[in-house]
N, C-alpha and C positions, 0 to 999 in steps of 0.2 A: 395531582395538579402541581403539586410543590416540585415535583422532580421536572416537569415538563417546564417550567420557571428556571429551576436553574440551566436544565440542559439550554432553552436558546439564551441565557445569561450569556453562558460561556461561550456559545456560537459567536455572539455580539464581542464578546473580548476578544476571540479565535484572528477577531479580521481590524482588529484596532493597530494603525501601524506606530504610532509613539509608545504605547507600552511593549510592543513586539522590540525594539528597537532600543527600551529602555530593560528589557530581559536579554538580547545578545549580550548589553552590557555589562547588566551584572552576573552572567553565568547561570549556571545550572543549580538552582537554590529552590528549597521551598518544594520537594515532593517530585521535581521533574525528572530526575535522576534515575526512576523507579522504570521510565519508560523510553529514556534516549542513553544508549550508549555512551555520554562523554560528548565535548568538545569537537575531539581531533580521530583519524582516523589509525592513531596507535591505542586510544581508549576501544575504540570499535574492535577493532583484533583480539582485543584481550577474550572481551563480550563472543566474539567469533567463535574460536579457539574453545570455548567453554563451551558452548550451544554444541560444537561438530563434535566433542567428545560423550556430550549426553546422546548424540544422534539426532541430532538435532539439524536440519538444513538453514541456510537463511536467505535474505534477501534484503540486501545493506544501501539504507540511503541517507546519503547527502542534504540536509535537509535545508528548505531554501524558500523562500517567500518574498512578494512583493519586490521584482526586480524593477530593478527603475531606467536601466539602459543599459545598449550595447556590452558595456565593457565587463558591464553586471553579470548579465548571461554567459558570455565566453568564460571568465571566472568560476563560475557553476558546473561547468562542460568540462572545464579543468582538474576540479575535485572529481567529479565521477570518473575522469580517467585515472586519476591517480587511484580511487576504488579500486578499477579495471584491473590494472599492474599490480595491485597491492594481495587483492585477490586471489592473480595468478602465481605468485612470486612467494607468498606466503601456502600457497597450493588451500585455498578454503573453501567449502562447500559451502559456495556462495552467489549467489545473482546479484545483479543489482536493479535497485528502482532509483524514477526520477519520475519527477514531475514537469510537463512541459512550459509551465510558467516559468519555471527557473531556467529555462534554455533560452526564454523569449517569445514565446506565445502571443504576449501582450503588447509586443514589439512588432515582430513581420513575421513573414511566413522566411520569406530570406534566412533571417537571424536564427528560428526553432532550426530549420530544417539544415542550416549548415551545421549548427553543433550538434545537433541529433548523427547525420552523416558522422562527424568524427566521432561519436561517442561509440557509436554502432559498429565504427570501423575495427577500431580498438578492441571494442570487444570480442567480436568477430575472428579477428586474430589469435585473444586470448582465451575464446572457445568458453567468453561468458554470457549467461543470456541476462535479458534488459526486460523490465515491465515498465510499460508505462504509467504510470498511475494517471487515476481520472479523477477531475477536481469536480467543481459544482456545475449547475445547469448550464449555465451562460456558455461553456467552453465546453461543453460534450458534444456536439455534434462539430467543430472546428477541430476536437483533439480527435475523434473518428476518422477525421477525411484527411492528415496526417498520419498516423496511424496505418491506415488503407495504402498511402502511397509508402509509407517505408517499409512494412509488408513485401512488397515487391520488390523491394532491393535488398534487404533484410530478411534472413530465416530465424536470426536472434534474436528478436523482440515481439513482446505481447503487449496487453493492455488492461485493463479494467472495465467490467461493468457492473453498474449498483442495479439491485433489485428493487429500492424504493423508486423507482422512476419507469412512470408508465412506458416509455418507448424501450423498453431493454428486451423484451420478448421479441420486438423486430428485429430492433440491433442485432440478435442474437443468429439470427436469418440470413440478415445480409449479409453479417460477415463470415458465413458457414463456408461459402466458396475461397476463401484464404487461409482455412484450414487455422483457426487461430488458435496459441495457446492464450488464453482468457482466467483472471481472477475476478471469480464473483463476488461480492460483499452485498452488505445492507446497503450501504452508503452513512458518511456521516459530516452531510453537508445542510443546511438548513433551507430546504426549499419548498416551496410555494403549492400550495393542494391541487395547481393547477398544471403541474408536470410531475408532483410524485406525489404517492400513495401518504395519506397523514395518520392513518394509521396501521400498531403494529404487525395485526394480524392481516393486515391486505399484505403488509410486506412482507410478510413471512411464506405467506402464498404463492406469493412469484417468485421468491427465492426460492422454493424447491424445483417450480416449474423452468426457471431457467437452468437450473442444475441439471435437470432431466434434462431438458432438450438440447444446449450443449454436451453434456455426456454420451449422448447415444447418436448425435452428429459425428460421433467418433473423436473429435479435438480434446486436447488436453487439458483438464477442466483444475483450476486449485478454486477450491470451495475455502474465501477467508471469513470465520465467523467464530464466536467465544459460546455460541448459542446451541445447547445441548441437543434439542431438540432439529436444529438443521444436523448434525452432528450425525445421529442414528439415522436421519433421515435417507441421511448419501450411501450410511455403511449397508443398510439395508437394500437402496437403488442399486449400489455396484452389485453385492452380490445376488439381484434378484437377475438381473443385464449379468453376470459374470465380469464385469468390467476388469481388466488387469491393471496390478497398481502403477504401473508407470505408464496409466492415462490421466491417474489422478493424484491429489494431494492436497491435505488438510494445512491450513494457513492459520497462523496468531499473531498478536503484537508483542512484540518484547515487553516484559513484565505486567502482561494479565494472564493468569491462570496457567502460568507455568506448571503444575504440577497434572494438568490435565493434557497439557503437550508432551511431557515425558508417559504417559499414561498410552496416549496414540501409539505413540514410538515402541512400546512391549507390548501392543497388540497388533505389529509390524505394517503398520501404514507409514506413509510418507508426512513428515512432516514439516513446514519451512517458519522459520520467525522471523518476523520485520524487523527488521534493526534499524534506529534511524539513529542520526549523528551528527553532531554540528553546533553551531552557534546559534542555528536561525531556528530555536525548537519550539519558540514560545507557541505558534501556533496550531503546530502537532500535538502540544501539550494540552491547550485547550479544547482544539477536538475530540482528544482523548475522553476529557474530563464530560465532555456534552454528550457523547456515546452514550456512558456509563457513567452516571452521578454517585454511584457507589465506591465507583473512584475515589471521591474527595476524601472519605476514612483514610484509606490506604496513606493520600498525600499527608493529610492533617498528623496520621501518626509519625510520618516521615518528621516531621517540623518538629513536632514536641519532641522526639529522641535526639535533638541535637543541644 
């Protein structure tokens, strides 16, 4: 009960926009550091650069919340192009994600879809691919039907779908005819018993089952989870299917359980880590923290060593 308290705690803080705004300001303080790369995207390189020599793949984002207008989004579209270049130009084995609030989601379709286009394009060019990430309920079926149409102008970009969320088993259907590449997760957004599963062992249920069924649709499936048991689940699914490894790939967050991602990596699976980056981390940080309340030691011992 205690943990279920703090986790939606930190949900509640995750989306408070004055102390988000009061954390741009004061920086990277207080445990956050353990899980965002840095500020600027010359701290991200370094973090980069270290992961691709462990063997380690990633997926580097810009991190960004609560845009408030036009000029806001184009600004956000900017930084991930400078990614794009930085990426190519440094040669790193590297994707990138973004989230479509930060492009303007909450704006127009106009607004997403025109810096979506340029970010795509750029990429496109410098032969890197883009995931989109998928936020909470409200905007899963808005970011699908975008999604769906850059698809068809885009072969460099995929998406997200959580398995806490009763409609992801269709999802998973529909979008079979677009051939998608697709990262699965739990999800870790705070919603309502009446669009996802409230508890964990339903979710854990349909995370395997949409593993399976995207898997063996043939698309290229990254399974993101810290969770052992989805973990054996997949190594067992591919090799009972023969699945080849460049269908799939095991996904982490920068600084949880690093030593179990280099672990994957010498029992020669594919591995990618989220890198995120930026000023706007307060909120990334608190979903972190609502994920996994076991977090909080990690953070708390971060503060008293200083």
């Amino acid at each position: 009960m205690m943990e279920q308290l703090l986790r939606n705690s930190f949900m509640f803080l995750s989306k408070n926009r004055m102390i988000t705004k009061l954390a741009k300001k004061y920086g990277l303080k207080f445990g956050a550091a353990r899980f965002v790369a840095g500020e600027n995207i010359d701290s991200a390189i370094k973090v980069i650069k270290d992961l691709n020599q462990k063997g380690l793949d990633v997926t580097l984002d810009y991190l960004g919340e609560f845009i408030e207008d036009e000029q806001e989004a184009n600004e956000m579209a900017d930084h991930c192009i400078e990614a794009i270049e930085t990426i190519a130009k440094q040669q790193l084995k590297s994707q990138l994600s973004l989230k479509l609030t930060s492009m303007g989601l909450d704006i127009s379709d106009e607004v997403v879809l025109k810096n979506m286009r340029r970010i795509l394009t750029a990429a496109k060019h410098h032969e890197v691919f883009v995931t989109i990430d998928m936020e909470d309920y409200s905007r899963c079926e808005k970011s699908l039907i975008l999604f769906k149409q850059l698809k068809q102008e885009f072969n460099n970009v995929g998406t997200v779908l959580q398995a806490y969320l009763y409609r992801t088993g269709k999802d998973i259907e529909e979008l079979k005819k677009f051939q998608p590449n697709l990262r699965l997760v739990k999800g870790a957004y705070k919603e309502s018993s009446k669009v996802a599963f409230p508890e964990k062992k339903a979710v854990d249920k349909n995370f395997k089952q949409i593993i399976k069924a995207h898997i063996l649709n043939g698309n290229f499936t990254a399974i993101a989870t810290h969770d052992d048991a989805i973990i054996d689940y997949t190594k067992r699914l591919v090799k009972m299917h023969k699945i080849p490894n460049k269908q799939y790939e095991f996904q982490m967050l920068y600084g949880i359980r690093p030593e179990k991602q280099l672990e994957l990596v010498k029992e020669g699976y594919s591995m990618r880590v989220y890198v995120p980056y930026g000023t706007d981390w307060y909120g990334y940080f608190m979903r972190r923290l609502a994920e996994r309340p076991a977090n909080v030691a990690f953070v708390l011992k971060g503060i008293f060593k200083k």
